[in-house]
C-alpha positions as CSV (number, residue, x, y, z in Angstrom):
1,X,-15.7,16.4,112.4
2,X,-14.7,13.5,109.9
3,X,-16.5,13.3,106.7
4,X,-18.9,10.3,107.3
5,X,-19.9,11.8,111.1
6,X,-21.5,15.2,109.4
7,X,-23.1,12.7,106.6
8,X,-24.9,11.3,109.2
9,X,-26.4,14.7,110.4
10,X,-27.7,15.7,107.2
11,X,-31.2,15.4,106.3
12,X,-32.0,13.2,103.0
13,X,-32.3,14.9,99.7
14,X,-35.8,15.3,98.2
15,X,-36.9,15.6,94.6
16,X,-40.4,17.7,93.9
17,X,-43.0,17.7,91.7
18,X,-45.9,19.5,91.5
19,X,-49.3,19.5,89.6
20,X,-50.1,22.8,88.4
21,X,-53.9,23.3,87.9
22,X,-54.4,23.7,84.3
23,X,-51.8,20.5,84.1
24,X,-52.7,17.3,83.5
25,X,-49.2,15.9,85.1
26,X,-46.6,16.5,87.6
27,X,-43.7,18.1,86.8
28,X,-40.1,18.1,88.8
29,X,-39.7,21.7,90.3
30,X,-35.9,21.4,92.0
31,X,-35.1,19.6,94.9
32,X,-34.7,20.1,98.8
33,X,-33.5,18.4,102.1
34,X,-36.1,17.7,104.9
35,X,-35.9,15.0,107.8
36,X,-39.3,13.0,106.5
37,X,-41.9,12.9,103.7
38,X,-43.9,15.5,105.9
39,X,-41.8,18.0,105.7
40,X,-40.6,17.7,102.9
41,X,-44.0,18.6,101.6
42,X,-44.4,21.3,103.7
43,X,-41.4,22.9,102.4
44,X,-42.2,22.2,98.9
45,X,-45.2,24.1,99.2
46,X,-43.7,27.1,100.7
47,X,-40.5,27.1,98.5
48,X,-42.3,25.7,95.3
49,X,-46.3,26.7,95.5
50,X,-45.6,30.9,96.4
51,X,-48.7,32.2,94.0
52,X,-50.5,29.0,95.4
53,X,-50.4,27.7,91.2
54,X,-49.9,23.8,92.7
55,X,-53.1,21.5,93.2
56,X,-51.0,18.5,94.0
57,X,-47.2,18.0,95.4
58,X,-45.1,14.8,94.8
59,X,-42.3,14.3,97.4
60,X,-39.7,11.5,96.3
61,X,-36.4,10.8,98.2
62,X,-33.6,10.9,96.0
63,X,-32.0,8.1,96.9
64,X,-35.2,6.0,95.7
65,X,-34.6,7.5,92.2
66,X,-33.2,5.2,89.5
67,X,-32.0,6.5,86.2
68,X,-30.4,5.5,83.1
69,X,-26.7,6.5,82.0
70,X,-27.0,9.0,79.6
71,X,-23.4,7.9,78.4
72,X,-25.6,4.4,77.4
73,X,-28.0,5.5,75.8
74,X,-27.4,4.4,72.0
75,X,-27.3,1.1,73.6
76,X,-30.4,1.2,75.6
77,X,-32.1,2.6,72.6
78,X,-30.7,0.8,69.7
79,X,-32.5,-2.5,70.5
80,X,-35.7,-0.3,69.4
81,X,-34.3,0.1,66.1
82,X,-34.8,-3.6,65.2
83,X,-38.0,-4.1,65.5
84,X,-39.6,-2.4,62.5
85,X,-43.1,-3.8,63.5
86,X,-43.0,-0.6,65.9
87,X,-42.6,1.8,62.9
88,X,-45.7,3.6,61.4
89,X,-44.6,2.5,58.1
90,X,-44.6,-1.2,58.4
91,X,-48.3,-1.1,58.6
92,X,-51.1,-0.5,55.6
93,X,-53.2,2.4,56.4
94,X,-57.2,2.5,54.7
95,X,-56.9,5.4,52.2
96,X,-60.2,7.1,54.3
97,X,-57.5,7.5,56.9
98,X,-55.6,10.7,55.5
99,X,-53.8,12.3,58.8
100,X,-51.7,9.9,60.8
């Protein structure tokens, strides 16, 4: 079968994250294939939820995922740097204020 024929038989790649229930936030758990949101879901909970520990599951397709280069990231950051404003020791704290 050529190489771009089986791509088209595959079902997408989904990234999952799940709400525990002493969390406040969803945290990525791994990653799975499905053919829709739906299942995607159900899977997660069977393959990701086992001692039931989830309250909420996030489904994302992978391909809707942006990230940044890891390879860039002094640049990305960098421009951070130059603005002092956003560092704790540009302002003047009150000396009642004695943990910061």
């Amino acid at each position: 079968m050529p190489e771009q024929d089986k791509h088209k038989n595959e079902w997408p790649l989904w990234e999952i994250f799940i709400r525990s229930k002493a969390g406040l936030d969803h945290k990525h758990v791994g990653s799975l294939h499905a053919a829709d949101a739906q299942m995607a879901i159900e899977n997660a909970r069977d393959v990701y939820t086992r001692r039931m520990e989830g309250v909420s599951i996030w489904v994302i397709e992978s391909k809707n995922i942006h990230a940044s280069d890891p390879d860039e990231s002094s640049s990305l950051y960098d421009p951070a740097n130059d603005k002092i404003y956003r560092h704790p020791t540009f302002y003047n704290l009150p000396d009642e204020l004695k943990h910061m």
